[in-house]
Structures are given as C-alpha cells and as structure tokens.
C-alpha positions as CSV (number, residue, x, y, z in Angstrom):
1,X,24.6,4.5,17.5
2,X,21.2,4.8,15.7
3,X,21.3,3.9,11.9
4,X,19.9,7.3,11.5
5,X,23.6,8.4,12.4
6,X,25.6,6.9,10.4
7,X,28.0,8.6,8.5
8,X,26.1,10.0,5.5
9,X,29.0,8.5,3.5
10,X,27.7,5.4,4.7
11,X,24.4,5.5,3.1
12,X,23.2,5.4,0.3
13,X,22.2,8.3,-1.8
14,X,18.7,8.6,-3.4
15,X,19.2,10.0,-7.1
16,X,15.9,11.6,-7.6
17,X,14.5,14.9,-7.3
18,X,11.1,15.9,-6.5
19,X,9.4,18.9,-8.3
20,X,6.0,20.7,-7.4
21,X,3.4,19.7,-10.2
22,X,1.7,23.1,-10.9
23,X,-1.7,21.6,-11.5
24,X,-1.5,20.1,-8.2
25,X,-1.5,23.8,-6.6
26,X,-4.5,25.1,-8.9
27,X,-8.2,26.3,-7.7
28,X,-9.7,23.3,-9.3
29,X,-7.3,20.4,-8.1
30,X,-7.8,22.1,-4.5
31,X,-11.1,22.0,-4.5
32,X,-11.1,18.4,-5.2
33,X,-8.6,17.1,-3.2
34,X,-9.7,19.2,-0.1
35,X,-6.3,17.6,1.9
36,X,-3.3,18.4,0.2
37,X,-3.3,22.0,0.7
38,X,0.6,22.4,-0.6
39,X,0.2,20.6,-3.6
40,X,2.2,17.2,-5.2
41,X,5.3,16.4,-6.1
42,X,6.8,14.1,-8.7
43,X,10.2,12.4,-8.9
44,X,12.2,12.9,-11.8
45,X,13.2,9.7,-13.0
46,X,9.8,7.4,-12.1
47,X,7.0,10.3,-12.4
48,X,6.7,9.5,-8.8
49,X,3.6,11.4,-7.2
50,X,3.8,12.2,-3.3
51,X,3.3,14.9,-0.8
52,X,5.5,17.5,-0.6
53,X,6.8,16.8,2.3
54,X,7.6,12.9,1.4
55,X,9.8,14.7,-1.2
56,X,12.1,16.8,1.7
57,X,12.3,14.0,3.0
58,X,13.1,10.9,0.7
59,X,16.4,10.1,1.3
60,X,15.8,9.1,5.3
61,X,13.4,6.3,4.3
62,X,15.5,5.2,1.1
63,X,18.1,4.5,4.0
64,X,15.9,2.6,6.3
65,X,18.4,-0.4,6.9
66,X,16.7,-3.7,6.1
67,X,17.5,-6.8,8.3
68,X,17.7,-10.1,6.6
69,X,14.4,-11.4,9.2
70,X,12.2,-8.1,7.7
71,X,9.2,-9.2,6.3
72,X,8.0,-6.6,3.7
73,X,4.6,-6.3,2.2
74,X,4.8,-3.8,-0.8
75,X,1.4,-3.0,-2.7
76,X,-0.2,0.2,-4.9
77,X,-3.0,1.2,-2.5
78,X,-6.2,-0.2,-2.0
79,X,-4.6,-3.8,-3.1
80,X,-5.1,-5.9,-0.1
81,X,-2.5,-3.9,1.9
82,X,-4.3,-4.6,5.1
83,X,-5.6,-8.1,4.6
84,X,-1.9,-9.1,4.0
85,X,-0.3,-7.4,6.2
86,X,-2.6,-9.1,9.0
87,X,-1.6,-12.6,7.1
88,X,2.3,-11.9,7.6
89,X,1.7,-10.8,11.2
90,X,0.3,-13.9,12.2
91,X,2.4,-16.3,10.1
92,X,5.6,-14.8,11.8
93,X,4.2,-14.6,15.7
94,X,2.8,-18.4,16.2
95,X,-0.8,-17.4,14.6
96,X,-1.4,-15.3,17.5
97,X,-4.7,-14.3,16.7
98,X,-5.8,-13.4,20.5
99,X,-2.7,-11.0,20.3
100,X,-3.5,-9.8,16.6
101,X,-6.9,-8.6,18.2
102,X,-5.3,-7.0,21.1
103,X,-2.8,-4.6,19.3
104,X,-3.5,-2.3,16.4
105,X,-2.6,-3.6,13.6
106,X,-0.7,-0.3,12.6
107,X,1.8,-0.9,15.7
108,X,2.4,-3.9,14.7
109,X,3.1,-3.9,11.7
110,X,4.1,-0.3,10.5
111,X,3.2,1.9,7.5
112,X,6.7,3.4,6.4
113,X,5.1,6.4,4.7
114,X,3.2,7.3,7.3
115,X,5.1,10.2,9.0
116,X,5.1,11.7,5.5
117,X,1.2,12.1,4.8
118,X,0.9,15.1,6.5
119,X,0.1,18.2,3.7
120,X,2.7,20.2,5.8
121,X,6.4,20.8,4.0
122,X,7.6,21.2,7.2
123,X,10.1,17.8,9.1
124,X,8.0,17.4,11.8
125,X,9.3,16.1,14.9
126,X,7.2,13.1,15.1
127,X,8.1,12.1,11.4
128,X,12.0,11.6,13.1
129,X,10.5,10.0,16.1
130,X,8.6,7.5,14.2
131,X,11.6,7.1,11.7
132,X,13.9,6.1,14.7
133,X,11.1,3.9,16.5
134,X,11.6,1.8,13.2
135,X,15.4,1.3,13.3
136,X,14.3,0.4,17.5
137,X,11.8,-2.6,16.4
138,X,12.6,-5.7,18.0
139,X,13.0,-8.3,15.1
140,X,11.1,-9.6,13.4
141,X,10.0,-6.7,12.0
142,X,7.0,-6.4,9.4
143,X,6.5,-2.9,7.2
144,X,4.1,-2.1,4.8
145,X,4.8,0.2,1.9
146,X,3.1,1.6,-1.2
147,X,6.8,2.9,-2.5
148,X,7.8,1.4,-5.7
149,X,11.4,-0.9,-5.2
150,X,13.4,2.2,-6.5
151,X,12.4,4.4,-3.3
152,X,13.6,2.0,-0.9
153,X,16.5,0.4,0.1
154,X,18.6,-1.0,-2.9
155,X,19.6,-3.7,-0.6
156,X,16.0,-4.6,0.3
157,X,15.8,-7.4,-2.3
158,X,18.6,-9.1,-1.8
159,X,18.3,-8.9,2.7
160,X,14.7,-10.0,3.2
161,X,11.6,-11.2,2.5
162,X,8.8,-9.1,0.3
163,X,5.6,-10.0,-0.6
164,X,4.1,-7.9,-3.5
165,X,0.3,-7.9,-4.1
166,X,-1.1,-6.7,-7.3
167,X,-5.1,-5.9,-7.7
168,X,-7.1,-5.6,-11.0
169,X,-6.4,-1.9,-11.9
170,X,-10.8,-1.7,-12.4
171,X,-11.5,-2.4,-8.8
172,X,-8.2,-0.2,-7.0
173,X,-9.8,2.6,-8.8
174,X,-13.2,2.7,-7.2
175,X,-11.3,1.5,-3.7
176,X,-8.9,4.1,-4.0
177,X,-11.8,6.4,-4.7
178,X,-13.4,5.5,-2.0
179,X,-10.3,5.8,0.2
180,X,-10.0,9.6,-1.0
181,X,-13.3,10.4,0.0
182,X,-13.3,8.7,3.6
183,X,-9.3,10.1,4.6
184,X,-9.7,13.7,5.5
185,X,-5.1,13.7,4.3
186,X,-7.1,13.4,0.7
187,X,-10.7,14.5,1.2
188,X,-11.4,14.2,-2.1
189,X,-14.7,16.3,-2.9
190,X,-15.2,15.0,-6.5
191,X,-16.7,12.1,-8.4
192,X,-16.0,8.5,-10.1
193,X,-15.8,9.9,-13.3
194,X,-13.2,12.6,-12.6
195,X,-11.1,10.5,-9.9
196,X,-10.6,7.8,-12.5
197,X,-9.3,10.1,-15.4
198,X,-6.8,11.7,-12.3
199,X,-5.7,7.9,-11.8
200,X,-5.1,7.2,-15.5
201,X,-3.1,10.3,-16.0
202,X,-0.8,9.9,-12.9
203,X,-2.1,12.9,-11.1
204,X,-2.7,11.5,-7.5
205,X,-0.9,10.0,-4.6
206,X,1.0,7.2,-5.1
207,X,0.6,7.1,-9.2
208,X,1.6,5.4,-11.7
209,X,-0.1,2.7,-11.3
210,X,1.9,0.4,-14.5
211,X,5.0,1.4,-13.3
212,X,5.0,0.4,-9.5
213,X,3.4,-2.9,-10.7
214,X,5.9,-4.0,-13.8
215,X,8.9,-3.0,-11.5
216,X,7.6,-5.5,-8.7
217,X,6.4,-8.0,-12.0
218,X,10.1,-7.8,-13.6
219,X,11.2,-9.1,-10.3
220,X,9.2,-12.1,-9.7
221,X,11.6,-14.4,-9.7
222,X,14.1,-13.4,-7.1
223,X,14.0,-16.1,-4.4
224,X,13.4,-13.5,-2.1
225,X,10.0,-11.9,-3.6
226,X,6.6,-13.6,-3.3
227,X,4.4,-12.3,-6.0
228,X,1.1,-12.6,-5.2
229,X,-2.7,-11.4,-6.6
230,X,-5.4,-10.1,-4.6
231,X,-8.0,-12.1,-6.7
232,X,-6.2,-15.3,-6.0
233,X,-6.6,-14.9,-2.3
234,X,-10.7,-14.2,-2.9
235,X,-10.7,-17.1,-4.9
236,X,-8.7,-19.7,-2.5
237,X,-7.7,-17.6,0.7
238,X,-6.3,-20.9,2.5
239,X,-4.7,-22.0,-0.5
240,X,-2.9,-18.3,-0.6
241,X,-2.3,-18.8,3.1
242,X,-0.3,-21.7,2.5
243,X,1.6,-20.6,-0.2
244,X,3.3,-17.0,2.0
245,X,3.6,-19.5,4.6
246,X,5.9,-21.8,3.0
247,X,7.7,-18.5,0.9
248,X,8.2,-17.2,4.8
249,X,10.1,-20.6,5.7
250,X,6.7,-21.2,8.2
251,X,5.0,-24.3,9.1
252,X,1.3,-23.6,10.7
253,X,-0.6,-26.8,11.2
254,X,-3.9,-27.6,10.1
255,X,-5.6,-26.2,13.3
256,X,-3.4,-23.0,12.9
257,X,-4.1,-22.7,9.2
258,X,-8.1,-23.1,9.7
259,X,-7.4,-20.2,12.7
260,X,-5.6,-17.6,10.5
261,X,-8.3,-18.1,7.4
262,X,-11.2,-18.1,9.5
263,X,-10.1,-15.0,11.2
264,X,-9.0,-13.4,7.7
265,X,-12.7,-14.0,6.3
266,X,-13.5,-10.3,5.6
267,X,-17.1,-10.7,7.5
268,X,-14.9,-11.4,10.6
269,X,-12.2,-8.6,9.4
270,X,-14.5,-6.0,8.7
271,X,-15.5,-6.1,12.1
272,X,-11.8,-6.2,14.0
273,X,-11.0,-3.1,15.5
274,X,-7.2,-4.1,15.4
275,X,-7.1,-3.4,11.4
276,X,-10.7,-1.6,10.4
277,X,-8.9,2.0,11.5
278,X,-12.6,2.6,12.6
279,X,-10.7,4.5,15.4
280,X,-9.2,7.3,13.6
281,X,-12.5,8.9,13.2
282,X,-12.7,9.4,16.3
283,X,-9.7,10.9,16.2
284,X,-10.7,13.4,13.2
285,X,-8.7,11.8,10.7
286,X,-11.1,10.0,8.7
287,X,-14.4,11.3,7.7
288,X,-17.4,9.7,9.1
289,X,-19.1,8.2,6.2
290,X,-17.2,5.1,4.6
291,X,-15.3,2.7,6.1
292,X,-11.7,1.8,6.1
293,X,-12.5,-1.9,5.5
294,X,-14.8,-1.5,2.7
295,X,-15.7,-4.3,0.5
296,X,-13.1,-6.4,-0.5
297,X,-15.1,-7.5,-3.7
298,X,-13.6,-8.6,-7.3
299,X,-16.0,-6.9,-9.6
300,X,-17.1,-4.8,-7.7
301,X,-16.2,-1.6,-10.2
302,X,-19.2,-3.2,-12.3
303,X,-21.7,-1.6,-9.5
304,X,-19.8,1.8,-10.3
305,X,-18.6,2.4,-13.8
306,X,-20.9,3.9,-16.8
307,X,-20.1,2.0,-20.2
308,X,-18.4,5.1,-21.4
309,X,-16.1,5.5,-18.4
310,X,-15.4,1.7,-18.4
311,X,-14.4,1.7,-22.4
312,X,-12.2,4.3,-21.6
313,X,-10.2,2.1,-18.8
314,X,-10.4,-0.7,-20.9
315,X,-8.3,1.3,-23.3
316,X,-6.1,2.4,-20.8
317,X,-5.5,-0.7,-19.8
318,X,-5.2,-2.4,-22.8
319,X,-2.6,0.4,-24.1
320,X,-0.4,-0.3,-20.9
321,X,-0.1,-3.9,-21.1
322,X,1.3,-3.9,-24.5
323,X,4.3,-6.3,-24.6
324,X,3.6,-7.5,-21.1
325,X,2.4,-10.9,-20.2
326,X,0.6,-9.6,-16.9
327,X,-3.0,-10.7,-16.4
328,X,-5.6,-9.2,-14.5
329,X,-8.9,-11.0,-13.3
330,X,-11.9,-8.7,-13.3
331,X,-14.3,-11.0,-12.2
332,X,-14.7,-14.3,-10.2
333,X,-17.6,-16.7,-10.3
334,X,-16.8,-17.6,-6.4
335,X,-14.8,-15.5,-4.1
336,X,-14.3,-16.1,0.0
C-alpha cells in the first residue's frame, strides 16, 4: 500500500489554516502579478504566502514520508536552489556527470511544490500523480523545497539529511525579481522598485523571507542539517564541495572533486540543458526574455538598486536582524 493510503490516523496532521489575502485578489496586485489569477493565501501561524491551491492541499505534502537515505535541499528562492541541487545529485550517484547531462535535472531531483504552482484551486489529477511518483522513487531520493521546516514532515530532521542554503536578502530580491518576470506562473508586469517593497512586506510567493531563514538558522546544529551560504560557494566552490561531501558521509577523489566543480562553474552551468529550464519556453511556461540560469553574481543588486531603494532595504534588514547573530555578505572581492 501507497503511503498516500495510510490510515489518516496515521499521519500526521498539519495545524495551519490558509486564508485568501484580499489584496492579493485586487485590480492592482492582478495587474502586476499577471499569473496568479485566484489570488494568495497565508498560513495562520507562520504568515505563510502560497497559491491557493498549495493551501487545499497542504496536508498531502506535510505527510510526504521521509526515508533516512533522502537527501533534502531546502532554500528561499533564487538562493542557489539549482546549483545545489546539481551538487547533491552528483555527490550521491558516483559524480556522474555524463548521466547529470543526460536527464533533466527536475526528474532527478524533484521540486516538491511543484504540482501546486498551478493558479487553479482545483486538485488536479497530475498534482496526485506526481505526489505518488514521489512515494515510488527508488532511493536515494533527492527533493528540493522552498517550504519553511514547519510545512514538512516533523520527522524530516531527525530521518535524513538537509542541506539549507541561505543567500544575501539584497541579491534574492533582484533574482527573485527576475524570476517573476521570466515564469509566466508569476508574470510579474511591474518594476524593481515596487517588487522589492512586495518582498519586504511579505506579499509574494514563498514570503517571509526572516522567517524561513531563522527557522533553518535556529537549527544549525542538528547533526543532520548542513547549513550552508550561497556566497561561500562563489567564494571557494571546491572548498563548499568538499564540505556537503563529507556532511553526506561521501568520499569523491581528487579527479572526482576537480569533475563536479568544473562542471558546476556557472559558464559551464549556464549552458547545460539538464538544469538551465531553457526548455520550458518552448513549452509556454516561461517567457522568452530572461533566462532561468541568470547570473549567479554576489553584488549584483548594486547594478539595480537606486540609493533610496537600497537605504530602505538596508533598514529592512537591519530591523530584522536585531538580536540575531546571522551575517550576510553583500559583496566579494573574488567569486568563481
């Protein structure tokens, strides 16, 4: 029997709720956010913002059974989601970087949330599908998630392996701005200025940004979670390498190591059609501008913010690390 039939008394229950956020259904958000034609939802406790139809639907990934050989990468978007998840691939499958190349990365290594972008409230068929073809994986099996630790499984800790990456909040901004304008689920119609005040008040997919970060932060110590920054693996992407490998109980050799960071070098990454996604606008789900691999640049928001709209995420920033001894680098002097 599937895990998906279990006895319900079996599972455990998600206790949240998800309610509609009126501004989210309003003339001007629409107009916007061109992809989410039924609005957002928020979870009540967390503040939580997803589609509606994630919402219906919470409790069937929250009981996602983990295996104690999962590999999990958890990460806000636009924080090296990708790049890491290619990392994990190859450090759990012999550094197979001729099979990496031949699969889509997406197949491989499965985004959990998925089945749930769709603007429609409706369960579709294919969101059940893909939800069973997970519980089917062969181990071991690798996901990638942008849900916070309270959405998934409470046992997920404690059974596996997860890797966390956090990114300077300055540059996941302008990558997640970019990622709204190029994916048509978002096809966000608006500018820098007024997609940055959205992300400091919690107002779009996947917010708040503080919150998903200090859960993973709080947690850094468990045996079982490798905390990790983005700007560390720009600065010393072998080094980084090494480190997952030895968290993941691997043991690459030299040869193998110099394989896996040459083909993780973004001018070679950028150009791998088994993680740049350049596929799905053929496919009408991405707009043709843009790309999915973008830039992969520390300091790159200095190319894009005005003095005014920086001072004001200084602020931001400032006011939401109070009491906390998490550090972001903005800038790097060398980066891979």
């Amino acid at each position: 029997m599937s895990r998906f039939g279990d006895e319900k008394l079996k599972q455990p229950q998600l206790k949240v709720k998800f309610n509609v956020i009126p501004k989210t259904k309003s003339k001007e958000f629409q107009q916007l956010f061109n992809g989410p034609k039924n609005g957002l939802v928020r979870s009540e406790p967390g503040n939580f913002v997803m589609t509606p139809l994630y919402g219906n639907c919470a409790e069937k990934l929250y009981q996602l059974q983990p295996r104690s050989d999962d590999v999990w990468i958890l990460t806000f978007p636009k924080c090296g989601t990708t790049w890491t998840s290619e990392l994990l691939w190859l450090l759990m499958n012999n550094c197979d970087t001729e099979k990496a190349a031949a699969t889509l990365l997406g197949v491989r290594s499965p985004f959990t949330e998925m089945p749930f972008m769709s603007s429609e409230i409706e369960m579709s068929p294919r969101m059940s599908e893909m939800l069973e073809s997970f519980d089917k994986m062969p181990s071991p099996r690798i996901f990638k998630s942008h849900l916070p630790f309270y959405l998934l499984h409470p046992e997920l800790l404690d059974t596996c392996k997860v890797v966390y990456v956090a990114r300077n909040p300055k540059d996941t901004i302008v990558s997640y701005y970019h990622h709204h304008k190029l994916i048509k689920v978002f096809d966000y119609q608006g500018d820098l200025e007024e997609f940055a005040q959205y992300f400091m008040d919690d107002e779009i997919i996947y917010s708040p940004f503080f919150p998903h970060l200090f859960d993973a932060w709080s947690k850094r110590h468990h045996p079982n979670l490798h905390f990790m920054f983005f700007e560390d693996m720009k600065k010393d992407l072998r080094g980084e390498i090494v480190k997952v490998a030895a968290f993941l109980n691997q043991t690459p050799t030299d040869e193998q190591l110099d394989k896996i960071t040459e083909h993780l070098r973004f001018d070679n990454f950028e150009k791998n059609a088994s993680v740049n996604n350049e596929s799905l606008k053929k496919l009408g789900r991405m707009n043709q501008e843009g790309k999915f691999i973008r830039k992969g640049k520390t300091g790159d928001w200095k190319n894009h913010f005005s003095p005014e709209l920086n001072s004001r995420i200084d602020e931001w920033i400032e006011k939401n690390l109070v009491g906390s001894d998490l550090k972001f680098v903005t800038e790097l002097e060398h980066q891979d």
